[in-house]
LUMDRENLO-371451 format. One line per 3 residues: their letters; for each residue x, y, z of N, C-alpha, C. Coordinates in steps of 0.1 Angstrom, whole numbers. Each point is the difference from the previous one (the first is absolute). Last residue first. Example, Ala and Ser with C-alpha at 12.3 -4.5 7.8 and 13.67 -1.06 7.14 Angstrom:
! LUMDRENLO-371451
sa> 128/-22/71/9/11/0/-8/11/8 ~ 3/-57/-1/-9/12/0/9/12/0
//
This chain:
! LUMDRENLO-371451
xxx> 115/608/416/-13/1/14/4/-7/15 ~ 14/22/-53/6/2/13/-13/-2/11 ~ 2/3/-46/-4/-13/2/11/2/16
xxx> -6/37/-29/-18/-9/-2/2/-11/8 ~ 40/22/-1/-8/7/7/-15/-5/-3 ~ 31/-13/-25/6/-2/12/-10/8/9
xxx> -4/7/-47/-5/-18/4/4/-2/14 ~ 12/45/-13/-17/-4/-3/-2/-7/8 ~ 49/0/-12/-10/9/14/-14/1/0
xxx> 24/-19/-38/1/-8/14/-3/8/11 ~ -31/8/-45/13/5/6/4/-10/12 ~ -41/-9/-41/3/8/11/17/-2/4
xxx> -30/-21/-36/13/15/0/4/11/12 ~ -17/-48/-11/-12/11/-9/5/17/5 ~ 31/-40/10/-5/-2/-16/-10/11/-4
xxx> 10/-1/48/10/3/-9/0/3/-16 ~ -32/-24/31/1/10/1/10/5/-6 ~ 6/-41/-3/-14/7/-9/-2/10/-2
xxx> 31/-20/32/7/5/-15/-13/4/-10 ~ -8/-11/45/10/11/-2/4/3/-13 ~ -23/-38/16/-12/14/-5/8/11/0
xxx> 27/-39/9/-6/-1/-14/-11/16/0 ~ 24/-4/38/6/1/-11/-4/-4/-13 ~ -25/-12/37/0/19/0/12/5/-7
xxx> -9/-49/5/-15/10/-9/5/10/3 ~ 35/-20/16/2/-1/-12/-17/2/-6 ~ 12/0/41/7/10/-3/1/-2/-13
xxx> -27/-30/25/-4/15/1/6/7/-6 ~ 18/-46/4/-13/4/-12/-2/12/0 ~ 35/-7/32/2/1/-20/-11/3/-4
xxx> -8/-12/43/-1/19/-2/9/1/-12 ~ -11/-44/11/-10/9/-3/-1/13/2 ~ 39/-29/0/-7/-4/-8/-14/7/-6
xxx> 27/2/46/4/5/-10/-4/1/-17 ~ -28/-4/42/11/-6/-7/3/10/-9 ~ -27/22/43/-3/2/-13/14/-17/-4
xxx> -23/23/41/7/-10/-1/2/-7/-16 ~ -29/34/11/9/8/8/12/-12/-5 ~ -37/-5/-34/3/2/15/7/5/1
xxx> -21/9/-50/12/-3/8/2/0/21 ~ -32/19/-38/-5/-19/6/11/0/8 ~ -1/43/-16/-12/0/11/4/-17/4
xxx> 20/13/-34/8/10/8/-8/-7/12 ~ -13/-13/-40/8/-8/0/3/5/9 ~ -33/28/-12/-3/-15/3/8/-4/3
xxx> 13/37/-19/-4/2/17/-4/-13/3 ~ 12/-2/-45/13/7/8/-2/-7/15 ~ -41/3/-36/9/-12/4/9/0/10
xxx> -18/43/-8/-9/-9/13/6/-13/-5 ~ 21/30/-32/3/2/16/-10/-11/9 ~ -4/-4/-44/13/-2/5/2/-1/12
xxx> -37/21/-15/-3/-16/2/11/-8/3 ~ -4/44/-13/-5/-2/16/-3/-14/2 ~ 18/13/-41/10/5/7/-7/-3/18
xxx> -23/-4/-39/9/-11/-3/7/0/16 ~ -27/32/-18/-11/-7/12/10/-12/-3 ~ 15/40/-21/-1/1/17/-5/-15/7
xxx> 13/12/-47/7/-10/9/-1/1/18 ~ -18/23/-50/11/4/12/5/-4/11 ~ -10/-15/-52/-9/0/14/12/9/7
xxx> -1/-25/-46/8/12/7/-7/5/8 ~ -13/-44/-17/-9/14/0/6/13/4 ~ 25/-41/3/-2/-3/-17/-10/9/-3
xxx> 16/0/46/10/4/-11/-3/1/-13 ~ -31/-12/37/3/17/-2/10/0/-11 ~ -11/-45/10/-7/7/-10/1/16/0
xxx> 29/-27/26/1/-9/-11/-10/11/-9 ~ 2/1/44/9/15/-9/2/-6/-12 ~ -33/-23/26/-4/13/-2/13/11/-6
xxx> 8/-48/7/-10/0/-8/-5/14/-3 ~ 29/-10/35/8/5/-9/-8/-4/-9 ~ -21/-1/40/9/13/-4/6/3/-12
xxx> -18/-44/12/-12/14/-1/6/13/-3 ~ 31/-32/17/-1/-4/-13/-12/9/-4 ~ 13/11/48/7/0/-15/-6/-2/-13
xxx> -22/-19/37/-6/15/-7/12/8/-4 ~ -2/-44/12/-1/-3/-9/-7/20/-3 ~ 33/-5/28/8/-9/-12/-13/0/-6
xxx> -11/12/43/10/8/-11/1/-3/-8 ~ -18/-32/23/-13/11/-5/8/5/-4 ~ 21/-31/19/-2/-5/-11/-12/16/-7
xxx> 17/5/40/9/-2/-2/-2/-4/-20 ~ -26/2/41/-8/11/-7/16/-1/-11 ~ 9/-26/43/-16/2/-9/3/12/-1
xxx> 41/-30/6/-5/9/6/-12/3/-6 ~ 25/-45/0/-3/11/-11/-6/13/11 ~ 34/-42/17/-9/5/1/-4/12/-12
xxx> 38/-40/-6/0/13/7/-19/3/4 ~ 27/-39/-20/-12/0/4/0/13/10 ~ 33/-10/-36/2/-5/13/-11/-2/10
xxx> -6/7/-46/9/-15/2/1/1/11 ~ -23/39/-11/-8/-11/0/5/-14/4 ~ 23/43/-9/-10/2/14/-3/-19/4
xxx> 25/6/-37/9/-1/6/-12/2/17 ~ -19/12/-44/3/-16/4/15/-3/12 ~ -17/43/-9/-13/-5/3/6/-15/3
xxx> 35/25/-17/-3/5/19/-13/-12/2 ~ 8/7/-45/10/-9/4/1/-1/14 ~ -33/26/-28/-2/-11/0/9/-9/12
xxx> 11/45/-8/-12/0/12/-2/-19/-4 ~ 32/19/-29/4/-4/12/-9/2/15 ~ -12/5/-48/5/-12/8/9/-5/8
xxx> -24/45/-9/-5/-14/1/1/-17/-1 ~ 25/40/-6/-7/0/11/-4/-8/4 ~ 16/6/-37/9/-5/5/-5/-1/11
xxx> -27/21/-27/2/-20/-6/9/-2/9 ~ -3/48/3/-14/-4/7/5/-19/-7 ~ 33/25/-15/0/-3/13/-8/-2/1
xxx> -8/5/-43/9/-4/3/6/-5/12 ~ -32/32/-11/-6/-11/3/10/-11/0 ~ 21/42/2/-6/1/9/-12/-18/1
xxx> 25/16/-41/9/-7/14/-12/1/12 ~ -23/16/-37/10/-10/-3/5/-10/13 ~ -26/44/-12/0/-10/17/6/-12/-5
xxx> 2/39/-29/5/3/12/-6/-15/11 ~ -12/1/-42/11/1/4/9/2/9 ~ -48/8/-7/4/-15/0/12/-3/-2
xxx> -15/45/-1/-3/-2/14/4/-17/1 ~ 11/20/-44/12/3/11/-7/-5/13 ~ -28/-2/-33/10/-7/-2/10/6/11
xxx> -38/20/-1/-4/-8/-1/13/-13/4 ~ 9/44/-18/1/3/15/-10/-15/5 ~ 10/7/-46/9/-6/5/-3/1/13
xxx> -34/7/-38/3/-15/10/12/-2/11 ~ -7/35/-35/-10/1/8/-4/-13/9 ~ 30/0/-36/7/9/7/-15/4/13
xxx> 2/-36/-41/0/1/11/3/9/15 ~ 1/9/-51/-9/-8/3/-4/0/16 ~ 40/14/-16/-7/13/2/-16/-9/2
xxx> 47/-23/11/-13/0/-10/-8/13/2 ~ 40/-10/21/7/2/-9/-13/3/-8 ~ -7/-13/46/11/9/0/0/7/-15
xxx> -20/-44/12/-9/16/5/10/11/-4 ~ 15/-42/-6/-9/5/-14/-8/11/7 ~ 36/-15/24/3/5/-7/-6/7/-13
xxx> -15/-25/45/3/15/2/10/9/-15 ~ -16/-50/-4/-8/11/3/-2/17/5 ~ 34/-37/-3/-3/6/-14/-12/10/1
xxx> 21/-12/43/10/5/-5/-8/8/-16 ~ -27/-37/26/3/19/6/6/8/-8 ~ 2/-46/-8/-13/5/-3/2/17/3
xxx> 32/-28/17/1/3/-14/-9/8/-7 ~ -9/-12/48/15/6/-6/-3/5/-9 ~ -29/-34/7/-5/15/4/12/9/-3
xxx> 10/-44/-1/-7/3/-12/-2/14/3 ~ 19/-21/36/11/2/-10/-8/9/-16 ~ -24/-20/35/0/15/5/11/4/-11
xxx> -18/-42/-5/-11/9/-6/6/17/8 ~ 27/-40/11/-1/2/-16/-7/14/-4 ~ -4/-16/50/12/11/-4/3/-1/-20
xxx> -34/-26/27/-4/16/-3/11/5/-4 ~ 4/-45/19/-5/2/-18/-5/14/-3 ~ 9/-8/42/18/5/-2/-8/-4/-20
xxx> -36/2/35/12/15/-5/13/-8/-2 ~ -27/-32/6/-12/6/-12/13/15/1 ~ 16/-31/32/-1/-9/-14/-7/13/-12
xxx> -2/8/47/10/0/-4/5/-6/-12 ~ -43/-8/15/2/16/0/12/3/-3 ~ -9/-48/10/0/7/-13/-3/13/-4
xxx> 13/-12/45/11/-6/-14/-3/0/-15 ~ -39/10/36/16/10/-1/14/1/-6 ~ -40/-37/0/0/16/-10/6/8/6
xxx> 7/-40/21/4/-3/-10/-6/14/-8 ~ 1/-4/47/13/4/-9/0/-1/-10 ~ -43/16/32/4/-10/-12/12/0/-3
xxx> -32/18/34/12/-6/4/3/-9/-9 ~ -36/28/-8/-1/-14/1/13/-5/9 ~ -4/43/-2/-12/2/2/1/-17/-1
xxx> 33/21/-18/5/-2/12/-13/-1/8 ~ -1/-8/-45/10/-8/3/3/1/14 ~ -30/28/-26/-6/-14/4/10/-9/8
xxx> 13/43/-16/0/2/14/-12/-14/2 ~ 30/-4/-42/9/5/16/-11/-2/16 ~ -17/5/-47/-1/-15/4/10/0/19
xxx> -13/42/-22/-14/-9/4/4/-11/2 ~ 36/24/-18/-4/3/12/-14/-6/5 ~ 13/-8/-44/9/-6/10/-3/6/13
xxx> -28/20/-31/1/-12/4/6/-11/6 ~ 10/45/-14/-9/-1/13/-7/-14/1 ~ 33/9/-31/5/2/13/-15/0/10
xxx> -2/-6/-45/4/-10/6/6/0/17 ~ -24/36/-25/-6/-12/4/9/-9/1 ~ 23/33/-10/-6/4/8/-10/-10/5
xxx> 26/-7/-36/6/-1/10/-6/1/10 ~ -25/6/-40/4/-10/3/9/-7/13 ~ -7/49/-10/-15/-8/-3/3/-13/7
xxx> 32/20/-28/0/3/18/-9/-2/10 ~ 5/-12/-48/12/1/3/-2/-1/19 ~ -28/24/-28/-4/-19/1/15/-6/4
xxx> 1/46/-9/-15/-3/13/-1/-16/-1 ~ 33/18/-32/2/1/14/-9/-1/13 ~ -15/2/-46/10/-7/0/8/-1/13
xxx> -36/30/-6/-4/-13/0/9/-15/1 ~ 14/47/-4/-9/-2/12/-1/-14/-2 ~ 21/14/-39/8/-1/8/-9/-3/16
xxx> -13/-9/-49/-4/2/9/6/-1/11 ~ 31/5/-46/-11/-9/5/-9/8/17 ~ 14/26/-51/7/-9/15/-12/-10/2
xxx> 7/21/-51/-7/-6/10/6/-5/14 ~ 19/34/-21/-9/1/-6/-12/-9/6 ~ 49/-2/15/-4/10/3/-18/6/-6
xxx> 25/-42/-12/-2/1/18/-8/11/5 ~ 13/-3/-51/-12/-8/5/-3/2/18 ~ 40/20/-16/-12/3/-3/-9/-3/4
xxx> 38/-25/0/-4/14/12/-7/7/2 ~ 8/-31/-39/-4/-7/16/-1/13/11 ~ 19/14/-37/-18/-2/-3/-4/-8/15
xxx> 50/9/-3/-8/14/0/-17/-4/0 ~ 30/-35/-2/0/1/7/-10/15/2 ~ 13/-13/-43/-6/-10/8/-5/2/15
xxx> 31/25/-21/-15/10/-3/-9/-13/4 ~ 44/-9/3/-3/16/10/-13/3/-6 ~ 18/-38/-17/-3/-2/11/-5/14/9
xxx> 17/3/-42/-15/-7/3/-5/-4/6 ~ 44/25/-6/-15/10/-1/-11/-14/-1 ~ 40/-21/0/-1/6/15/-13/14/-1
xxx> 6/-32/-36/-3/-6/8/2/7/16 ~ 21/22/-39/-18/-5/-3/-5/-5/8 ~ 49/12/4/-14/8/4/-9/-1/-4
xxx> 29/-34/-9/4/3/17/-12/15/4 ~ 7/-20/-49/-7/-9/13/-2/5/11 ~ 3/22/-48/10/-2/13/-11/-2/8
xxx> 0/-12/-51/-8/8/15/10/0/12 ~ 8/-16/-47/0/13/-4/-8/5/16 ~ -19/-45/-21/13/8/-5/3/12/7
xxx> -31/-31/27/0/6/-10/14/1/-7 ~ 2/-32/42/-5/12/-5/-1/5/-13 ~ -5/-54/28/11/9/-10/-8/16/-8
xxx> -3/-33/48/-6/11/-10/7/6/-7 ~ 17/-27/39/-8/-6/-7/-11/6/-15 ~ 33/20/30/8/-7/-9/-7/-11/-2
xxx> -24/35/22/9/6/-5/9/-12/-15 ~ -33/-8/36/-7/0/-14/15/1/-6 ~ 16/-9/39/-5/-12/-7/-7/5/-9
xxx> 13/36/25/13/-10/-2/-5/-10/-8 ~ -33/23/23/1/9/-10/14/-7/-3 ~ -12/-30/37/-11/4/-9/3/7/-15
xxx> 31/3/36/-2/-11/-5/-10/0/-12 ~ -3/39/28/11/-3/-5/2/-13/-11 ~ -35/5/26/-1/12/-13/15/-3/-3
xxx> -6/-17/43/-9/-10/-6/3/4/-22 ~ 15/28/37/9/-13/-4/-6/-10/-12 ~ -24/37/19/11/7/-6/8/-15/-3
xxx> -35/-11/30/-7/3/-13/16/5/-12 ~ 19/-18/46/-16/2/-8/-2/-5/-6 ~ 47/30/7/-11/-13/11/-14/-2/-7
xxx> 58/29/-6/-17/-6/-6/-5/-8/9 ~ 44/21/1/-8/0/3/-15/-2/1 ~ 43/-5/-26/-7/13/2/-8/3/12
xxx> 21/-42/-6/10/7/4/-10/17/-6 ~ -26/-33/-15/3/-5/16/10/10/2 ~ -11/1/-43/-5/7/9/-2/-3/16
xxx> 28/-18/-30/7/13/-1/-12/7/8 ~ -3/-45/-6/8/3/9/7/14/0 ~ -38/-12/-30/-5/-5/14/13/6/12
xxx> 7/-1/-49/-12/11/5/0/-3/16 ~ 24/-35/-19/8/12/3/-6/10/2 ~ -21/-37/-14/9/-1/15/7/14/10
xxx> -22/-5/-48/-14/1/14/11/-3/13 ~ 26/-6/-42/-9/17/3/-6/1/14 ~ 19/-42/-16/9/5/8/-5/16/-1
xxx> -30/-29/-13/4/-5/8/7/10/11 ~ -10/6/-47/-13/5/8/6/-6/12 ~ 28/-12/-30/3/15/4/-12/0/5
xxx> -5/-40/-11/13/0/6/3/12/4 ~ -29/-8/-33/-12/-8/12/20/2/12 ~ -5/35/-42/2/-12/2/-9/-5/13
xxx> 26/50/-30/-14/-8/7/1/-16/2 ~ 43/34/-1/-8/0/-9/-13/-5/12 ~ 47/20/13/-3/-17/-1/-14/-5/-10
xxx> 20/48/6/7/-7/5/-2/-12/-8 ~ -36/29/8/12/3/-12/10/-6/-2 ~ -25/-9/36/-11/-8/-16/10/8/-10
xxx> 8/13/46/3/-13/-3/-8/-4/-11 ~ -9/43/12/17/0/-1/0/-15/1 ~ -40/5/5/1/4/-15/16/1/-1
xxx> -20/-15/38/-3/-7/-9/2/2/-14 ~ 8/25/42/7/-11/-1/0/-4/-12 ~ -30/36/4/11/6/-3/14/-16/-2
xxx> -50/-2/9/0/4/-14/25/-1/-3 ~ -19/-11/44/-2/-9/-8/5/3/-11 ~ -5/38/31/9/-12/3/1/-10/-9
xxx> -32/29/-6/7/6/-9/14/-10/5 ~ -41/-13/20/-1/-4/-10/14/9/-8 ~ -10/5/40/3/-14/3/5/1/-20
xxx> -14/36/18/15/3/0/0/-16/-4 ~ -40/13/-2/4/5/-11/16/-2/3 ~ -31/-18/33/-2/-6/-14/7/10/-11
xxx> -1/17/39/12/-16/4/-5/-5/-14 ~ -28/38/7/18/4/-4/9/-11/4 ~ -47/-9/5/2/7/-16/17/8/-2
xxx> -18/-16/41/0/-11/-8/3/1/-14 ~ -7/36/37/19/-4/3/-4/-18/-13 ~ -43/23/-1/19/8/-3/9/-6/2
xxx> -36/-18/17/4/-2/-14/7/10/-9 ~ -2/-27/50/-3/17/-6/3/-4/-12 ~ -14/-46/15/15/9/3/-5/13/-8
xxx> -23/-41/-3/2/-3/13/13/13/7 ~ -20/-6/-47/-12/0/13/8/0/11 ~ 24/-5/-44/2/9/11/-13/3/5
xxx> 5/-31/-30/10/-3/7/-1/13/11 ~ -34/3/-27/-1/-10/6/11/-3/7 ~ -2/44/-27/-15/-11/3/-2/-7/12
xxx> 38/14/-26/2/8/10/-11/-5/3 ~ 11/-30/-28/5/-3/12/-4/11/9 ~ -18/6/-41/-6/-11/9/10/-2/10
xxx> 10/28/-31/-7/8/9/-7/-8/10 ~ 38/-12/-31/5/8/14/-14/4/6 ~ -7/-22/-41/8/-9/9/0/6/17
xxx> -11/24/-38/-13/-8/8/8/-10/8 ~ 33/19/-23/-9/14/5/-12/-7/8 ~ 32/-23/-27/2/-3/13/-7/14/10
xxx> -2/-18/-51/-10/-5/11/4/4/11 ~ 10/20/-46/-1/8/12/-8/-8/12 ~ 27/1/-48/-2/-14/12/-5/8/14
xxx> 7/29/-36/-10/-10/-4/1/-13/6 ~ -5/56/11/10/-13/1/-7/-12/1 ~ -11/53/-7/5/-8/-14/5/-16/7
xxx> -24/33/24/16/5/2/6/-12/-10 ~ -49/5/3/6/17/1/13/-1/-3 ~ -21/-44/-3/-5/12/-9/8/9/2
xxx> 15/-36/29/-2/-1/-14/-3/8/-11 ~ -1/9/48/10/-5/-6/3/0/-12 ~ -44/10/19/10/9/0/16/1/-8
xxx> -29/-38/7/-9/11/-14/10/12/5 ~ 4/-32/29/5/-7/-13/-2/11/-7 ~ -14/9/43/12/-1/0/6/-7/-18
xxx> -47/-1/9/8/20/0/14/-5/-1 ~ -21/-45/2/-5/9/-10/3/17/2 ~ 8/-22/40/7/-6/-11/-2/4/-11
xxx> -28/21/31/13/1/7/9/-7/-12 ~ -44/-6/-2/0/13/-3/15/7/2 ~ -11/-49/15/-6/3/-13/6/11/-8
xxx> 6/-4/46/9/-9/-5/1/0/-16 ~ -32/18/26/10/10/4/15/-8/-6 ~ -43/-17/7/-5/15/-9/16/6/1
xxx> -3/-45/25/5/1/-14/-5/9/-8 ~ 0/8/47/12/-1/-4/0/-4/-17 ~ -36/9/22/3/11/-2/17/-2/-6
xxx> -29/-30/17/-5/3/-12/7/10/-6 ~ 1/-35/33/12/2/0/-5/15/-16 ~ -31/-23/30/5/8/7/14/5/-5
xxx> -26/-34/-21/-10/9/3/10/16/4 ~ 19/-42/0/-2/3/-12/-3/11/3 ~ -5/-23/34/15/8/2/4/7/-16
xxx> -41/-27/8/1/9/12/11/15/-2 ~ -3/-45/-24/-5/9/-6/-3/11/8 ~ 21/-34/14/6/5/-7/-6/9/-12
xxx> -24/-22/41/14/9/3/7/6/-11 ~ -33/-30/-11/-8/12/5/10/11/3 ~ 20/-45/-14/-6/8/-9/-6/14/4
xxx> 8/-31/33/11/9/-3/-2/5/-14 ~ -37/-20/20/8/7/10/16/6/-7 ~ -20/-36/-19/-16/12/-4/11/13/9
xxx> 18/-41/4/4/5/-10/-8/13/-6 ~ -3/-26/43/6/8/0/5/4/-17 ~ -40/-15/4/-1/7/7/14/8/-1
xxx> 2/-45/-16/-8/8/-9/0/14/6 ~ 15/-33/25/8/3/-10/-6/8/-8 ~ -23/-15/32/5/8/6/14/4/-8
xxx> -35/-32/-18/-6/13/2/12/11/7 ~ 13/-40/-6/-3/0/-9/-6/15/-6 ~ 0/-25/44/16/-1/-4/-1/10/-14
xxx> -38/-18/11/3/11/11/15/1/-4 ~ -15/-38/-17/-11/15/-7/10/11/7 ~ 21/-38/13/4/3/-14/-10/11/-5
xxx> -10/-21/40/9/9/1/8/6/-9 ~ -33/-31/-2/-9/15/3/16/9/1 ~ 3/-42/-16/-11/6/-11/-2/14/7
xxx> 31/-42/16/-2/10/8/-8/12/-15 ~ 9/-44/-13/5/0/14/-7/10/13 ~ 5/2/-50/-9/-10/2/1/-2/13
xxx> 30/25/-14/-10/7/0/-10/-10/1 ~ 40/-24/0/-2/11/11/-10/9/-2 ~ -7/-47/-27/4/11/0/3/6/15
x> -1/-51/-2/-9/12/0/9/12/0
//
C-alpha cells in the first residue's frame, strides 16, 4: 500500500498547506512588486534618458554604459547617499577605463588580457583606496573595456567616462523627480520596532506575573532578533534624511523626518533596555526571589506607554499624553519597590525608568526635563 494510500488525509492536508504556502508567497511577491513601483518608473525613464542623451545628443555609438551607470545609481546605491554613489561610480569606472586601456595598447584583446586587466583594475584600485560599489566599477568598466571592441576613431577612455557621468546624472534625477515616501518609509520601519518592543514587554511583565523563566528567556531571545531591524532603521534614516533633503518634492516632509531620526539611538537603547529587564526577570525567577506587587503592572503600563508614543510619532503629536505615561510607568516601578528591595528588583525598576527615559528623550525632551519628571 501506497504512503498516500496510508495516510489520504495527511497527504490532503499536506497538500493544501503547500498550496497556501505557495498562494502566500506569490501574494508577498506581488506585495513587494506593488511597492517597488516607483523604482521601475524610475529605472524605465532613468535608462531610456541616460541612452538617448548619450547616444543622440553626444553622438556616442556604443553608448550602453550610460543606462548601465543609471541602474547601478538606482539600485546599487539604495543603500548609500547617492551622491557619494554617483561619484564612486564615476572615479570606479575612470579607474577601470584608465588601467584597461593603458594595457589593451600594450597587449591587445583576448580571454587572457581581460584576466590580467580585471586584476589589475582591481589592485590599483585597492591601493587607491576604493571599497564597494567604486571597486566593484572598477573591474566591471575594465572587463567591457577589453571586452568591447570600440568604434574606429573614439577615444575610449572619455566616452565611457562622460557615460557613466551622465548615467549616473539621470539616476539622480529620477531620485530627485520621483522620491520615494520618505514618512511612510521610515514610519514602517519604526512602527515595527515600536510594537515589537512593547510586545516583548507584555511578555516580560507576564513573565514576572507568572514566575515564568521560560518567557523571560524568550524576551531576551525576541530583542537580541530586534537588533537586524534596528540596523535597518539606521540605513533607512540615513536615505531618507537624504531624499528629504535634496528633493524639492519632499522638502515639506523633512521636520516629519528629522522627528524619526532623531530617535534612532534612543529606540536603540530602549531594545537594550529591555533586555536587560528580561535578563534580571529570569535571574528573579531562577532564584526564587520574591516579586514585589504592582511590579508586573509597570512593565505592563510601559509597554501602553510605548504604543501611545508609537502613534504620537507617526501623528507628530506633541507627545504630552506619551510622556505622562512614561512617567506614571517610572512612579509605578518606584512605588512597588520595598524597603528590602534584591538586587534583581531594583534592576527591573531601574531599567523601566531608563527605558521611559529614553522615550522621553526620543520626543525631545532635555536630560534636565527627564530628570526632574522622574525625581520621585
Amino acid at each position: 500500500m501506497s504512503r498516500s494510500e496510508r495516510h489520504p488525509a495527511r497527504d490532503i492536508l499536506g497538500g493544501r498547506r503547500r498550496v497556501r504556502a505557495t498562494d502566500d508567497s506569490i501574494q508577498a511577491r506581488l506585495g513587494l512588486l506593488r511597492r517597488r513601483w516607483r523604482l521601475l518608473i524610475r529605472l524605465s525613464v532613468g535608462t531610456g534618458l541616460a541612452y538617448f542623451i548619450a547616444n543622440q545628443v553626444l553622438n556616442h555609438r556604443q553608448a550602453f554604459f550610460a543606462p548601465i551607470a543609471a541602474v547601478i545609481t538606482l539600485i546599487a546605491g539604495g543603500g548609500a547617499r547617492r551622491m557619494r554613489t554617483m561619484i564612486e561610480l564615476v572615479i570606479g569606472v575612470a579607474t577601470g577605463i584608465l588601467v584597461g586601456e593603458m594595457l589593451i595598447l600594450l597587449i591587445g584583446r583576448g580571454a587572457w588580457q581581460i584576466s590580467l586587466v580585471v586584476v589589475l583594475a582591481v589592485a590599483v584600485g585597492t591601493l587607491l583606496g576604493l571599497t564597494g560599489l567604486a571597486l566593484n566599477q572598477a573591474a566591471t568598466s575594465s572587463v567591457l573595456l577589453a571586452a568591447v571592441v570600440p568604434n574606429a576613431g573614439t577615444n575610449v577612455a572619455l566616452t565611457r567616462f562622460v557615460d557613466a557621468f551622465v548615467g549616473g546624472l539621470c539616476g539622480m534625477a529620477m531620485v530627485l523627480l520621483l522620491p520615494r515616501n520618505v514618512v511612510r518609509d521610515i514610519d514602517r520601519e519604526v512602527q515595527r520596532i515600536l510594537t515589537g518592543l512593547a510586545a516583548l514587554l507584555r511578555k516580560e511583565a507576564l513573565a514576572l506575573r507568572d514566575r515564568d523563566g521560560r518567557l523571560a528567556d524568550e524576551s531576551m531571545a525576541d530583542a537580541q532578533r530586534m537588533h537586524p531591524l534596528l540596523a535597518t532603521l539606521t540605513s533607512t534614516a540615513t536615505n531618507v534624511s537624504e531624499v528629504a533633503r535634496i528633493s524639492p518634492i519632499r522638502w515639506r516632509q523633512r521636520a516629519h523626518v528629522e522627528l524619526y531620526t532623531s530617535t534612532v539611538i534612543d529606540l536603540d537603547n530602549a531594545v537594550r533596555d529591555a533586555r536587560v529587564m528580561g535578563r534580571k526577570i529570569s535571574a528573579m525567577v531562577r532564584h526564587g526571589e520574591p516579586v514585589p506587587n504592582g511590579l508586573d503592572d509597570a512593565i505592563d503600563a510601559l509597554a501602553a506607554a510605548v504604543e501611545i508614543f508609537a502613534d504620537d510619532l507617526s501623528e507628530q503629536d506633541d507627545f504630552e499624553e506619551a510622556r505622562r505615561e512614561l512617567v506614571e510607568a517610572a512612579r509605578m516601578a518606584s512605588v512597588a519597590l520595598p524597603e528590602a528591595a534584591t538586587l534583581n528588583s531594583a534592576a527591573i525598576a531601574a531599567q523601566i525608568r531608563s527605558l521611559a527615559a529614553d522615550l522621553m528623550y526620543a520626543s525631545g525632551y532635555t536630560r534636565d526635563e527627564i530628570d526632574e519628571r522622574l525625581d520621585f
